[in-house]
C-alpha positions in Angstrom: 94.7 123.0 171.9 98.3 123.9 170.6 101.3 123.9 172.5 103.4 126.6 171.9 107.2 125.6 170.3 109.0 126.5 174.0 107.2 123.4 175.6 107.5 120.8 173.0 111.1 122.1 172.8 111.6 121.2 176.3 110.1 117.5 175.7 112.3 117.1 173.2 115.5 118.0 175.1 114.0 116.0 177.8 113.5 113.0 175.9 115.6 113.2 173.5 118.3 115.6 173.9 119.5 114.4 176.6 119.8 110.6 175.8 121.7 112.4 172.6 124.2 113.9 174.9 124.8 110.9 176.9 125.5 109.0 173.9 127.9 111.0 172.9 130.1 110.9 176.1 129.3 107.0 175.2 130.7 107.5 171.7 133.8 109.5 173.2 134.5 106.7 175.9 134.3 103.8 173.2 136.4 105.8 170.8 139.1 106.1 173.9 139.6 102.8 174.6 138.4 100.8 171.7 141.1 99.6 169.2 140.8 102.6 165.7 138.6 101.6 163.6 139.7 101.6 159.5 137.6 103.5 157.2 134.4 105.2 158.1 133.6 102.5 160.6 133.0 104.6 163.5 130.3 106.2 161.4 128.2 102.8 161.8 128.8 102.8 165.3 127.6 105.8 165.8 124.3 105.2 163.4 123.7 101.7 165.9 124.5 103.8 169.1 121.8 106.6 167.7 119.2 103.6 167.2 119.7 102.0 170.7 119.2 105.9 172.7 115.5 106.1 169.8 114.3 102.9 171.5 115.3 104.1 175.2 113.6 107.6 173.9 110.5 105.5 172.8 109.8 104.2 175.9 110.2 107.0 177.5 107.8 109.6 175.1 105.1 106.9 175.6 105.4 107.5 179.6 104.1 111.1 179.2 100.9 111.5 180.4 100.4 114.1 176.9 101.4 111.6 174.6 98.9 109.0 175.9 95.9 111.4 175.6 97.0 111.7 172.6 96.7 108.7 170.9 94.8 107.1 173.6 94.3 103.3 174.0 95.9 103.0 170.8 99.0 104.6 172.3 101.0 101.1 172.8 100.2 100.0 169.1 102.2 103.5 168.2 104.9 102.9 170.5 105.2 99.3 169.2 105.1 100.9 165.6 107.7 103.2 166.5 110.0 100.2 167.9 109.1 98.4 164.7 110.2 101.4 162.1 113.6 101.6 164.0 114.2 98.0 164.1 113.5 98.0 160.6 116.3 100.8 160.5 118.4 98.8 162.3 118.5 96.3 160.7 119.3 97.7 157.3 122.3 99.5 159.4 123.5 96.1 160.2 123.3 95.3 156.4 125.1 97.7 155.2 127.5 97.0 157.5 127.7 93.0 157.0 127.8 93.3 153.2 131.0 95.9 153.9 132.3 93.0 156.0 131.4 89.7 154.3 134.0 91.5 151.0 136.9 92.4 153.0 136.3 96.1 152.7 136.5 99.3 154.8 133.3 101.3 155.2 133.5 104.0 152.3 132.3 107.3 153.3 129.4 107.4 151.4 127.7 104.0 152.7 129.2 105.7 156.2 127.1 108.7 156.1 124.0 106.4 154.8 124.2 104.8 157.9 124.8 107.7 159.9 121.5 109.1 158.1 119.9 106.1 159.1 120.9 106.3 162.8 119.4 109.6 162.5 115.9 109.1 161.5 115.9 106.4 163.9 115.8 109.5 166.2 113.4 111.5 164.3 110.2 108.4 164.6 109.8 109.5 168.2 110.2 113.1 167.7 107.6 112.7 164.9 105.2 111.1 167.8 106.0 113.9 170.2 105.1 116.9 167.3 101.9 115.3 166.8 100.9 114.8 169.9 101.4 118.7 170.9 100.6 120.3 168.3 97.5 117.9 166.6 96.3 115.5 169.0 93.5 115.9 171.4 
């Protein structure tokens, strides 16, 4: 059975939109009162903020009842997969960031919007898991 777009639309605003827009008041509160950053730094503050709100969205995709027909009892080795593809993200976020660091230099744009990129995708593992699940699984 397909879902039409209008209801997997509304799951994604729901569980991911949403953590979206409160990360962005986040980003606008931090930005406020923080110190300025030199560079492009704020763009990998923003890629690690994205990656924290894709874990939070994890958890919460894998609570809908849909996504665990889906996949069924192998549901929490895909949420555990998800965790471990944006951990893996993460993690190369926080290189890039360190190896910026450990010289002495400011983030360049270019290693900035990498990041960025990264924090991104981060978010797009657990859309990928709510797609399938409406529109292939069971």
């Amino acid at each position: 059975m397909c879902y039409s777009f209008a209801i997997v639309g509304w799951l994604l605003l729901a569980h991911i939109g949403i953590p979206v827009f409160f990360g962005i008041a986040f980003l606008i509160f931090s930005s406020a009162v923080l110190p300025s950053v030199e560079g492009w730094e704020s763009l990998n503050e923003t890629a690690q903020d994205l990656t924290i709100l894709s874990l939070g969205a994890t958890g919460a995709i894998f609570d809908n009842l849909r996504v665990q027909e889906a996949f069924g009892s192998n549901a929490a080795l895909v949420a555990v997969a998800v965790i471990a593809i944006n951990l893996i993200l993460a993690a190369t976020i926080v290189l890039i960031r360190s190896h910026a660091i450990r010289r002495g230099k400011t983030v360049t744009l270019a290693r900035g919007i990498m990041t960025l990129f990264l924090g991104v995708l981060t978010l797009c593992t657990p859309v990928v898991v709510i797609f399938w699940a409406y529109r292939r699984g069971i």
